[in-house]
C-alpha positions as a printed NumPy array, in Angstrom:
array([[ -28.922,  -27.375, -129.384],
       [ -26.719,  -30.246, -129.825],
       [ -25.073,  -29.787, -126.458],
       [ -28.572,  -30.481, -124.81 ],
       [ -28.829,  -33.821, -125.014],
       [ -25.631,  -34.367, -122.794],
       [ -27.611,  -32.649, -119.715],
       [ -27.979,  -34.636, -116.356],
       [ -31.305,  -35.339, -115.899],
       [ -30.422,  -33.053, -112.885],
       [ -29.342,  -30.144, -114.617],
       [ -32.356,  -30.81 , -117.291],
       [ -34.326,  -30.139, -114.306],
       [ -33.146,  -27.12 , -112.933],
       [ -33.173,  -25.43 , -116.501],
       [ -36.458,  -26.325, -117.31 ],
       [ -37.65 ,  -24.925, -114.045],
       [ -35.573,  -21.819, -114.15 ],
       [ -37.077,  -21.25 , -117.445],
       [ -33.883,  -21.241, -119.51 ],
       [ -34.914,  -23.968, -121.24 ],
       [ -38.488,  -25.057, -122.667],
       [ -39.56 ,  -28.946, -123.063],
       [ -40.034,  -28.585, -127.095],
       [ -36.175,  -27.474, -127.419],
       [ -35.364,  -29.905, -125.492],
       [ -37.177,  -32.732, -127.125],
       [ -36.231,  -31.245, -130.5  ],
       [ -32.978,  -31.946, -129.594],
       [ -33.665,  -35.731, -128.235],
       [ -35.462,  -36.607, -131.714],
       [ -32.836,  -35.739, -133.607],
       [ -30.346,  -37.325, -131.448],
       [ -32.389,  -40.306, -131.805],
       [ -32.274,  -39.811, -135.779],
       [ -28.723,  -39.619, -135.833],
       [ -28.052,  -42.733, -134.392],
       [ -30.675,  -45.073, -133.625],
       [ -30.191,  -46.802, -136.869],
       [ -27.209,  -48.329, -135.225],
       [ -28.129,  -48.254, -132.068],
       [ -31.614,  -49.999, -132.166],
       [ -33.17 ,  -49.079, -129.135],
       [ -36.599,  -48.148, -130.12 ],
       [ -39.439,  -49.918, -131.989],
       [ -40.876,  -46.939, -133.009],
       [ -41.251,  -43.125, -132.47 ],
       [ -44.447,  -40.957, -132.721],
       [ -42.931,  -37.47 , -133.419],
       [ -45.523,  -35.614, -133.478],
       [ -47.178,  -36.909, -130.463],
       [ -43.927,  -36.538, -128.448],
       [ -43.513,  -33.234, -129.541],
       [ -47.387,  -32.324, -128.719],
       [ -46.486,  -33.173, -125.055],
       [ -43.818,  -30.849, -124.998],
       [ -45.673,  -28.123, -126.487],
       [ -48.253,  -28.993, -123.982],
       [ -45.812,  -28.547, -121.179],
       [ -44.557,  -25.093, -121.918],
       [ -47.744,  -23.564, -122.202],
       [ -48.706,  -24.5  , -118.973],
       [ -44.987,  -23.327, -117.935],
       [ -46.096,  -19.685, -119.27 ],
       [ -50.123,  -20.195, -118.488],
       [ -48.901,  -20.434, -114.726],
       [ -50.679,  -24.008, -114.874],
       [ -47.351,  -26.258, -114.5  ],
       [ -48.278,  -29.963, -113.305],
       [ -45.056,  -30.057, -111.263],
       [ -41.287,  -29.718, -111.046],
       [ -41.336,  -32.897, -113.636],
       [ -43.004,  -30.837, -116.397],
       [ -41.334,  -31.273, -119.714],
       [ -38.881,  -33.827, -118.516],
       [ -38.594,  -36.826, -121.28 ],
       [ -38.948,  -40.788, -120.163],
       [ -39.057,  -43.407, -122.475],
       [ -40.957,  -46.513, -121.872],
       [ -40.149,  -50.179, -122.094],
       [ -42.119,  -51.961, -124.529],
       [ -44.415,  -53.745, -121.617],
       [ -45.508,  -50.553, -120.008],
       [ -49.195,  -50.709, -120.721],
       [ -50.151,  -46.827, -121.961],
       [ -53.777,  -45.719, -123.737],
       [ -53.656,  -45.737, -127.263],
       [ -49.842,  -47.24 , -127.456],
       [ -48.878,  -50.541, -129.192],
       [ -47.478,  -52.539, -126.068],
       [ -46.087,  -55.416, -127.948],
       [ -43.524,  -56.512, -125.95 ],
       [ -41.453,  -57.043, -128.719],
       [ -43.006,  -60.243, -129.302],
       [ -44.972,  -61.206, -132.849],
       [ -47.974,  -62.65 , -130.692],
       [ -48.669,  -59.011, -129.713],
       [ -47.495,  -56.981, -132.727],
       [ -50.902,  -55.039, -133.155],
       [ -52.446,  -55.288, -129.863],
       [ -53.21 ,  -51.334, -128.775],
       [ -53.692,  -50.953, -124.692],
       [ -56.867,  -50.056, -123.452],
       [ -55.569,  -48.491, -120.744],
       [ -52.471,  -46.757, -118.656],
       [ -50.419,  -48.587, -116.25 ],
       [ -50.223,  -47.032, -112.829],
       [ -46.983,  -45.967, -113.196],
       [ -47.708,  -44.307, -117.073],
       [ -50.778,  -42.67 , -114.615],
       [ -48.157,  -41.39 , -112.354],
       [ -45.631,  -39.841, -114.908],
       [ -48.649,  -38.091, -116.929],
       [ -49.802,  -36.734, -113.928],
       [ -46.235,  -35.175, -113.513],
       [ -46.395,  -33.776, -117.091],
       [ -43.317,  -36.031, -118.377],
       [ -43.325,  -36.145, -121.786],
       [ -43.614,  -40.067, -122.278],
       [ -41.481,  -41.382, -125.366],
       [ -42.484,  -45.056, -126.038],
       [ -41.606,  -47.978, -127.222],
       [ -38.234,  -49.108, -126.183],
       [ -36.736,  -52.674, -127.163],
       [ -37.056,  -55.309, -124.434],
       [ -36.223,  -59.612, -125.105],
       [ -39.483,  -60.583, -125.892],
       [ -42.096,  -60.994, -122.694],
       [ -38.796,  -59.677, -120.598],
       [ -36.914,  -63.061, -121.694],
       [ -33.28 ,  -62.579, -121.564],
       [ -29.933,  -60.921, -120.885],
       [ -28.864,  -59.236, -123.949],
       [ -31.669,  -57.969, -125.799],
       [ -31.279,  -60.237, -128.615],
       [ -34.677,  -62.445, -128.254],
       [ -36.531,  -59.297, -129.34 ],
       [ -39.024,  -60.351, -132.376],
       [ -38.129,  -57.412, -134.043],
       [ -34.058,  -56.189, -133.747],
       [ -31.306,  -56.524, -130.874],
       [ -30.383,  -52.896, -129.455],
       [ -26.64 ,  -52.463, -129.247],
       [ -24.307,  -51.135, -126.531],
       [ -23.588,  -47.049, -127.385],
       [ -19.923,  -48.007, -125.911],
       [ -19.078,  -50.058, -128.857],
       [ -22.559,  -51.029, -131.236],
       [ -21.054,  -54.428, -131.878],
       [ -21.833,  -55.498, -128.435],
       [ -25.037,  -56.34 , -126.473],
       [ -26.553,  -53.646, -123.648],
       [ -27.648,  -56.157, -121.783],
       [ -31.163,  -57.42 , -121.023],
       [ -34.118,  -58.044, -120.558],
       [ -34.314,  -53.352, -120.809],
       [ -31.33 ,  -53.45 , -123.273],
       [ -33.253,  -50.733, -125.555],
       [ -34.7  ,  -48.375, -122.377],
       [ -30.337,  -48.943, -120.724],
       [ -28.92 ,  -48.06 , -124.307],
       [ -31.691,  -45.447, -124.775],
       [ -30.534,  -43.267, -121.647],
       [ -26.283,  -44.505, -122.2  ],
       [ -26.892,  -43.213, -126.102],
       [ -28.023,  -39.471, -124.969],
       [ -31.028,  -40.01 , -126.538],
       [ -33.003,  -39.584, -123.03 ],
       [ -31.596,  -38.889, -119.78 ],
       [ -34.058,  -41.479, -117.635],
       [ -36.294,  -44.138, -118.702],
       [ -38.433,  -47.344, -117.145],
       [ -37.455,  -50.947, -117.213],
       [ -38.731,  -53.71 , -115.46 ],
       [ -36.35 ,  -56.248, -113.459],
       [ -37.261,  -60.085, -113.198],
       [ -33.919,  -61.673, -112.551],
       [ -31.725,  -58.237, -113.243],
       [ -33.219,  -56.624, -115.986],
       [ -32.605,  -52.955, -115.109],
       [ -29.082,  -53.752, -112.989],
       [ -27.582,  -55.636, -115.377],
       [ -27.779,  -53.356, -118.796],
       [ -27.4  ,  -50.684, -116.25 ],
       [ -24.275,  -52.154, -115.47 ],
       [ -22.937,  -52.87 , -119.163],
       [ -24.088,  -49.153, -120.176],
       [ -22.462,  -47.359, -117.93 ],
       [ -25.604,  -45.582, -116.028],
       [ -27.894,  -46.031, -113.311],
       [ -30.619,  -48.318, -112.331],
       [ -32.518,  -49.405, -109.183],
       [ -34.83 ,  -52.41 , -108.722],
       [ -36.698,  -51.439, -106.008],
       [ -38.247,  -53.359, -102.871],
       [ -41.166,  -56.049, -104.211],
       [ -44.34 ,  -54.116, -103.605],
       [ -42.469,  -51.086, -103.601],
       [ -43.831,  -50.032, -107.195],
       [ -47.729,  -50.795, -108.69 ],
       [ -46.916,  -53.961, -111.066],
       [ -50.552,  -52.85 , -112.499],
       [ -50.18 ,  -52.649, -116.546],
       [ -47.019,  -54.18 , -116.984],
       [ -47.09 ,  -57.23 , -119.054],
       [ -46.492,  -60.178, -116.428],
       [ -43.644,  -62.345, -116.85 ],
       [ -43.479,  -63.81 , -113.332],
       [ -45.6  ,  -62.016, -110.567],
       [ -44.015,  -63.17 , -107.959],
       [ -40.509,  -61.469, -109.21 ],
       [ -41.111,  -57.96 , -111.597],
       [ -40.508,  -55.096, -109.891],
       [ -40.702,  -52.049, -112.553],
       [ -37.381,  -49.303, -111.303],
       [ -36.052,  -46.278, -113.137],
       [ -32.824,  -46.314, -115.18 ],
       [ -30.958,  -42.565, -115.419],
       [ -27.638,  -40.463, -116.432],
       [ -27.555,  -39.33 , -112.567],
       [ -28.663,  -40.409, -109.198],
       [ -30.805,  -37.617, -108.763],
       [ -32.997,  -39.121, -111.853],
       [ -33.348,  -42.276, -109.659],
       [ -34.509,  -40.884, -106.309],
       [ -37.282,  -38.971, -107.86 ],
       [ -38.89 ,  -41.233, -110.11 ],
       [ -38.919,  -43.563, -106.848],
       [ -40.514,  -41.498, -105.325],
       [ -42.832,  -40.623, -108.224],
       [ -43.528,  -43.953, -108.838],
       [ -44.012,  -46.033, -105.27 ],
       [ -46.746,  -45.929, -103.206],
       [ -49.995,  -48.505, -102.638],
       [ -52.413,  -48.943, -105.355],
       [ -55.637,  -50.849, -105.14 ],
       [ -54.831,  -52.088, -108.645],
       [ -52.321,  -54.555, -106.963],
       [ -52.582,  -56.029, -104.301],
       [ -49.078,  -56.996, -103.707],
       [ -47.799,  -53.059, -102.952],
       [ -47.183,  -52.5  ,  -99.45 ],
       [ -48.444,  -50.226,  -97.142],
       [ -44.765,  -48.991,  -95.949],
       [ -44.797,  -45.008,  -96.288],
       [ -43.863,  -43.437,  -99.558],
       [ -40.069,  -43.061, -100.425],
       [ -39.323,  -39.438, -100.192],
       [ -36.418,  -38.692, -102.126],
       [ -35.782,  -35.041,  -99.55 ],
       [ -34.569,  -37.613,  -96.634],
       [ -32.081,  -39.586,  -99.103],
       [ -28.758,  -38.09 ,  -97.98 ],
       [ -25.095,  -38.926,  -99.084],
       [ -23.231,  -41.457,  -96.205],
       [ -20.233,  -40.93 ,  -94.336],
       [ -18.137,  -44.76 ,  -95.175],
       [ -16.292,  -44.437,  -91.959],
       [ -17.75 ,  -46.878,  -88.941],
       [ -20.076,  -48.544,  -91.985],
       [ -19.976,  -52.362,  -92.353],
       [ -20.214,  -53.536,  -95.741],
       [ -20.874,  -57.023,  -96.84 ],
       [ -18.637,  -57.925,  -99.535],
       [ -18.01 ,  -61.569, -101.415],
       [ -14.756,  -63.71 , -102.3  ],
       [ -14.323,  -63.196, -105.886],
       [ -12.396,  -66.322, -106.404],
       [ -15.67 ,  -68.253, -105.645],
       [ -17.049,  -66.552, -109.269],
       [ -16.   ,  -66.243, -112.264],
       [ -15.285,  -62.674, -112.507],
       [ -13.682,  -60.956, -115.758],
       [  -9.953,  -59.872, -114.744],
       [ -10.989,  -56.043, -115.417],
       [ -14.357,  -56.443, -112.931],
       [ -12.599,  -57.993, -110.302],
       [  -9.769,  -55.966, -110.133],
       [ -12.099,  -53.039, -110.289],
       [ -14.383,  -54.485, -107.054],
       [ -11.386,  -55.04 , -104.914],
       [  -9.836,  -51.434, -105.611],
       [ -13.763,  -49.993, -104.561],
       [ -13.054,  -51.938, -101.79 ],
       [  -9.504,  -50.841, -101.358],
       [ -10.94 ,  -47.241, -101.57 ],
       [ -13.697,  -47.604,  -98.975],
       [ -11.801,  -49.34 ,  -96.308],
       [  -9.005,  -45.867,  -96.667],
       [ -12.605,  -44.035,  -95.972],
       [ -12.864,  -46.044,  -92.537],
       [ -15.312,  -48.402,  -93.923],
       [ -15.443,  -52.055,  -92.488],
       [ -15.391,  -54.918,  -94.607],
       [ -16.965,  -58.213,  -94.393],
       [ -16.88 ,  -61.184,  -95.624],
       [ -20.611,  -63.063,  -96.207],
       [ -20.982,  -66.59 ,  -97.121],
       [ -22.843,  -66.634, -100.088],
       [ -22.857,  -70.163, -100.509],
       [ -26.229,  -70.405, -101.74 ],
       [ -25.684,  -67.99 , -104.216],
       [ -24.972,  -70.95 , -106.302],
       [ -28.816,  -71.95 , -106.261],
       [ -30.093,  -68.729, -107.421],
       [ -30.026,  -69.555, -110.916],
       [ -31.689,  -72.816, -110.948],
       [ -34.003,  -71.734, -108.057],
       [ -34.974,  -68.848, -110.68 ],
       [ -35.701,  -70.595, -113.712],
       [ -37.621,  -72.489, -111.831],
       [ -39.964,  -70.515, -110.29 ],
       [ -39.864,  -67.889, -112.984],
       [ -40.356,  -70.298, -115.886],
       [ -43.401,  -71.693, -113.624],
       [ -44.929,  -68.595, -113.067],
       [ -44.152,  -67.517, -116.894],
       [ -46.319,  -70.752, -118.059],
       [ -48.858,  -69.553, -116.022],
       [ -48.806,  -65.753, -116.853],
       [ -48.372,  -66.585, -121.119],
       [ -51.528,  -69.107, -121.145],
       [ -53.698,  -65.825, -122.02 ],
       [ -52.227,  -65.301, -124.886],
       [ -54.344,  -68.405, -127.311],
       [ -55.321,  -66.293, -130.328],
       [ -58.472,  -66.412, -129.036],
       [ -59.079,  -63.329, -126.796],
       [ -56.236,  -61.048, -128.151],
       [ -52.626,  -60.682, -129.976],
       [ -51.793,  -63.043, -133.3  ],
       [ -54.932,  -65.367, -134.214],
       [ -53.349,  -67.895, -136.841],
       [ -56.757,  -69.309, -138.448],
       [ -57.363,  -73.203, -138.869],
       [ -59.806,  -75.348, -140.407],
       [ -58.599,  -77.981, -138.025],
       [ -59.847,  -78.193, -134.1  ],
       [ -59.543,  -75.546, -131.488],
       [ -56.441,  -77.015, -130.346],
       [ -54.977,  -76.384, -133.571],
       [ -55.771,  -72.558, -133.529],
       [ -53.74 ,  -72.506, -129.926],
       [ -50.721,  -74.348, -130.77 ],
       [ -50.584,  -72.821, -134.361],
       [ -51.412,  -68.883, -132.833],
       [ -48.666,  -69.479, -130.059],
       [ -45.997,  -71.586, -132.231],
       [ -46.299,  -68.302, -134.885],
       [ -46.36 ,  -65.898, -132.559],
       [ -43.507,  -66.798, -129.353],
       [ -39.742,  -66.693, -130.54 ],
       [ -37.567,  -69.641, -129.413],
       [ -36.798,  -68.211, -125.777],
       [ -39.832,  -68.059, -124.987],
       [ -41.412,  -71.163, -126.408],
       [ -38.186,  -72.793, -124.235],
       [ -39.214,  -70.962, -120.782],
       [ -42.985,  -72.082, -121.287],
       [ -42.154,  -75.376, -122.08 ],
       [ -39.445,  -75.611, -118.69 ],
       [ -42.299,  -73.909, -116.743],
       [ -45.206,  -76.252, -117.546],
       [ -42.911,  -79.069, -117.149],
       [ -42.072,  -78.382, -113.261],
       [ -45.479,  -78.041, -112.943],
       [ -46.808,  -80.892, -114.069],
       [ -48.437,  -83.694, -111.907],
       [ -45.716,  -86.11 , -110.739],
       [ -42.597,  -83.3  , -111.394],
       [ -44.513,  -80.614, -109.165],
       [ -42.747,  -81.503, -105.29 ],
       [ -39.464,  -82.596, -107.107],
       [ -39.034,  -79.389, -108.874],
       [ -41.025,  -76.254, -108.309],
       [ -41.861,  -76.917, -104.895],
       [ -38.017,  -77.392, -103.476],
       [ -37.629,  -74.015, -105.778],
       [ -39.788,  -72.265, -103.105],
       [ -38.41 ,  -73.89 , -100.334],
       [ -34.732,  -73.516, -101.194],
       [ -36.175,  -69.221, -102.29 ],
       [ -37.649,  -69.065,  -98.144],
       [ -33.275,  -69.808,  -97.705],
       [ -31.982,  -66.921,  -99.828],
       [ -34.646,  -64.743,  -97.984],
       [ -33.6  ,  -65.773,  -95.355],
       [ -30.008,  -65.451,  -95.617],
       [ -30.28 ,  -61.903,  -96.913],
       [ -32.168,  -61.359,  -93.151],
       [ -29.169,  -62.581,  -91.976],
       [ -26.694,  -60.821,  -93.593],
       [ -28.709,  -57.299,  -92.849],
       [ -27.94 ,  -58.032,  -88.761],
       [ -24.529,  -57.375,  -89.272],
       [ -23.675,  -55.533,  -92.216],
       [ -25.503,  -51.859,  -93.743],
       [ -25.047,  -52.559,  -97.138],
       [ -23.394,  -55.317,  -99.112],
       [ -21.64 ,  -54.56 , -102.562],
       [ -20.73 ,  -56.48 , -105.095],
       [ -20.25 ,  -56.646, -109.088],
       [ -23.256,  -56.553, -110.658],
       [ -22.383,  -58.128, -113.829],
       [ -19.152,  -61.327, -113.699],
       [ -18.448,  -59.35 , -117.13 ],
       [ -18.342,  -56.457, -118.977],
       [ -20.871,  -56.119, -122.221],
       [ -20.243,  -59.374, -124.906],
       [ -20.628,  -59.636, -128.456],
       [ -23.966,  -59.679, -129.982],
       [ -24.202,  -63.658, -130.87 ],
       [ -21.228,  -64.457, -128.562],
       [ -23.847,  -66.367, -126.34 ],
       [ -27.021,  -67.189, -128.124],
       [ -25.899,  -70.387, -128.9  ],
       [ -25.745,  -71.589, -124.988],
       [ -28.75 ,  -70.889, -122.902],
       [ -27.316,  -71.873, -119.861],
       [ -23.916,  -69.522, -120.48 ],
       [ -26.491,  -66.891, -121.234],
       [ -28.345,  -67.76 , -117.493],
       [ -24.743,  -67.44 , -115.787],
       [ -24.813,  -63.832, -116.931],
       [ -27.506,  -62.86 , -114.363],
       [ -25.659,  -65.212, -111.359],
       [ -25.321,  -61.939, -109.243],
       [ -28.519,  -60.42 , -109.738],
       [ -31.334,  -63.202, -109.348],
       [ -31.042,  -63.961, -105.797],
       [ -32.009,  -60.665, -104.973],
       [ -35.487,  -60.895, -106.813],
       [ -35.731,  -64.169, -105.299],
       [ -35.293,  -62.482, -101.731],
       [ -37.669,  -59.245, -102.284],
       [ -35.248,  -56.785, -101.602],
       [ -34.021,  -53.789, -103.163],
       [ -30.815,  -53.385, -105.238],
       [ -28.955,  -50.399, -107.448],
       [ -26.47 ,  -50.949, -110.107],
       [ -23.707,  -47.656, -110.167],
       [ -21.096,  -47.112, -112.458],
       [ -17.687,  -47.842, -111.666],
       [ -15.298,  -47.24 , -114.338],
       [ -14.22 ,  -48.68 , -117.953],
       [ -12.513,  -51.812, -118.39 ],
       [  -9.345,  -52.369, -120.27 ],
       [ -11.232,  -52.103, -123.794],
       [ -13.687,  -48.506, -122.514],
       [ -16.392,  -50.361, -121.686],
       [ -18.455,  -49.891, -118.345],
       [ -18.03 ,  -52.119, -115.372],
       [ -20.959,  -51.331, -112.724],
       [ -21.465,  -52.628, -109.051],
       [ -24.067,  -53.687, -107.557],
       [ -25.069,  -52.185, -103.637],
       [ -28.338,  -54.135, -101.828],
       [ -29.719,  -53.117,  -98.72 ],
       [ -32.923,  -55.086,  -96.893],
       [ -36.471,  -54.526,  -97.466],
       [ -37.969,  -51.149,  -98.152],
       [ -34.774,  -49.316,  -97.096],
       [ -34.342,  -47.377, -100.372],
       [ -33.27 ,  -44.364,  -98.204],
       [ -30.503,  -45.917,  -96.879],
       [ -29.573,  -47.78 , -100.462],
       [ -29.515,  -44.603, -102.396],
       [ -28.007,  -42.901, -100.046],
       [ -24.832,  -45.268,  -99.841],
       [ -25.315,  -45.15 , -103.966],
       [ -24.825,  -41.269, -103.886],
       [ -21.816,  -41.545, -101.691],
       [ -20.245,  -44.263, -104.017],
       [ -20.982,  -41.565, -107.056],
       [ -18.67 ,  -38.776, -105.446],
       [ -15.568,  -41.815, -105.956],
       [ -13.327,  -40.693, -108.895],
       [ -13.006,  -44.751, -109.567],
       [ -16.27 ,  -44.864, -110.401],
       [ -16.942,  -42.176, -112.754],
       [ -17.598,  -42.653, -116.65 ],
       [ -18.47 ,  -40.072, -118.831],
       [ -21.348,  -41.442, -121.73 ],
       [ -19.936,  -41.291, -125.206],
       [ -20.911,  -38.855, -127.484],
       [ -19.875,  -40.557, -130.843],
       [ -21.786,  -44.178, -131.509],
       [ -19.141,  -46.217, -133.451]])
């Protein structure tokens, strides 16, 4: 029973569908996996037992009824905590929506139900998707199964240390800036932001609209191709998905390296960690003996993507939060004062200090006399970075890179500098900025066993060609890492 939970989603899969293995043995084993050692490793706000295990039950009678819903039947997921689904507390781990119960399913929740996955909410998120480490949550900071005194990374820290912990083999995050690819990275497992409009946004709590992109996390690459393929498609819900046909995870094959051009970066530009950059230029080393051709891109204005972010995103975030006045839902602080007193007291009780700071940056860049200075040259200098990645895609297939400068840090090592904190997502924000898709892959332990991951982008909507480089890079012995099974 015990052995169960250290299953590749891929192998979960084929015994499920084989029928040497039924969903309520296997979710048995997940809960008390997650009883064992969630206490240290924090990654959910809460666990409905017996609903989870109703699903499962629900699953293998339609196995033996004939009725299955598909190949997905029984498989577990767990769900960030801004994934709206019916009847679920979507709080996203914030105090201004501690009790507020969604109406209704997000397209995606739709999606998987329709599948048969047996959904395990709520996992830990920085509140409103605020963060890089997990540790803005309103409620506890989830901890990195490779060694629990250290972050998982962020904003999906809990739904990264969920799937790294063996207590689920796939799960959904969202990604704003990097939040899938980077705790991907610092857990050791996979996870794909996909193309902007690639994936309904419809019932995910909006941070900035312009950037979320909701993407899979998983123990295998086979876990990522199909919930891609599960997940994308147009939805009338939102607007913004694209028309482009459906991913179809079937035509995703493994790449031959040889005759392939690869972007790749200078590392002495950044401010890599000794242990990632050696690791990047020995992948490198590696691909070039495979016939692979390297080159160099100027990512000189990869040293705007942060600001250019926090602009944009912090304007859109102002924007996106105003709903939330303890008038029409969430925390209603009550006042004997003016209605301007019930906002600021509702919101001042109910946002944590990362987000109160974003809001405030946001509404500042916006304001009348700061607009042109500030969030307008944000957009302009964002048409650049599109552009450049255009540019880059003309003469290379794929670019890699790191996807984190450093391996997981100490839970409070950073809190205490915001901008230190923003340099942790310096490789990952330019590519929300530019609309194109991205996958974080393992690639080895540092020097101390924790996971170093790399990053591989490819231009819009070419997920097929981005997975399949990410499948070739899994067959590398330098980039293997096996989870751990003991949380210390």
């Amino acid at each position: 029973m015990k052995d169960l939970i250290f299953l590749t989603y891929s192998e979960i899969k084929k015994r499920l569908n084989e029928g040497s293995l039924s969903s309520e043995e296997l979710v048995s084993a997940y809960l008390e996996r997650i009883n064992a050692v969630d206490s240290k490793l924090k990654a959910f706000l809460e666990l409905n037992q017996e609903k989870i295990l109703k699903q499962a039950k629900e699953s293998d009678d339609r196995r033996k009824n004939g009725k299955l819903l598909s190949e997905f039947d029984g498989i577990p997921i767990g769900i960030k905590d801004n994934i709206c689904i019916t009847g679920e507390v979507t709080s996203c781990s914030s105090k201004i929506l501690e009790n507020f119960v969604s109406p209704y399913d997000a397209t995606v929740i739709s999606k998987l139900k329709d599948k048969g996955f047996v959904l395990f909410p709520r996992l830990n998120m920085d509140e409103f998707a605020m963060g890089s480490s997990t540790e803005n949550s309103a409620y506890q900071t989830s901890k990195n199964p490779f060694d629990s005194d250290r972050i998982p990374g962020g904003s999906s820290g809990g739904s990264a240390a969920a799937v790294a912990g063996s207590m689920l083999p796939i799960s959904l995050g969202s990604d704003t800036g990097g939040s899938i690819r980077q705790p991907a990275s610092l857990c050791g497992i996979w996870g794909l932001k996909p193309t902007y409009g690639r994936v309904s946004r419809y019932g995910l709590v909006a941070y900035a609209s312009s950037l979320d992109q909701i993407g899979p996390f998983s123990n295998d690459m086979d876990g990522i191709s199909d919930l891609l393929e599960i997940l994308s498609g147009i939805d009338s819900k939102d607007q913004t998905t694209s028309k482009v046909n459906q991913f179809e995870s079937k035509s995703m094959n493994e790449i031959d390296w040889k005759g392939k051009k690869i972007g790749i970066m200078k590392t002495e530009d950044f401010n890599f960690s000794p242990d990632v950059n050696a690791r990047y230029l020995e992948i490198l080393k590696t691909l070039e003996g495979k016939g692979a051709e390297l080159v160099p891109l100027d990512f000189s204005l990869l040293k705007y993507a942060i600001p250019v972010y926090y602009l944009i995103a912090t304007a859109e975030c102002s924007s996106n939060l105003s709903r939330f006045d303890g008038i029409r839902y969430g925390l209603r602080k009550e006042t004997s004062g003016k209605l301007d007193d019930l906002y600021s007291e509702s919101r001042s009780a109910g946002f944590g200090k990362e987000v109160k700071r974003r809001i405030l940056l946001g509404t500042f860049s916006l304001s009348s006399g700061y607009y042109d200075a500030y969030y307008g040259k944000a957009q302009k200098a964002r048409v650049l970075i599109r552009k450049q990645y255009a540019e880059f895609f003309k003469t290379v297939d794929v670019i890699l890179q790191p996807t984190s400068p450093t391996t997981a840090f100490k839970v409070g090592e950073k809190t205490k500098d915001p901008i230190q904190m923003y340099q942790a997502d310096i490789l990952t924000t330019s590519v929300n900025l530019a609309g194109v898709p991205a996958i974080s892959c393992p690639a080895g332990l540092d020097q101390n066993g924790l996971p170093i991951g790399v990053q591989l982008t490819t231009s819009h909507f070419d997920e097929n060609k981005l997975l399949g480089f990410a499948k070739s890079l899994s067959k590398l012995d330098i980039c293997q890492i096996s989870l751990p099974k003991e949380i210390k």
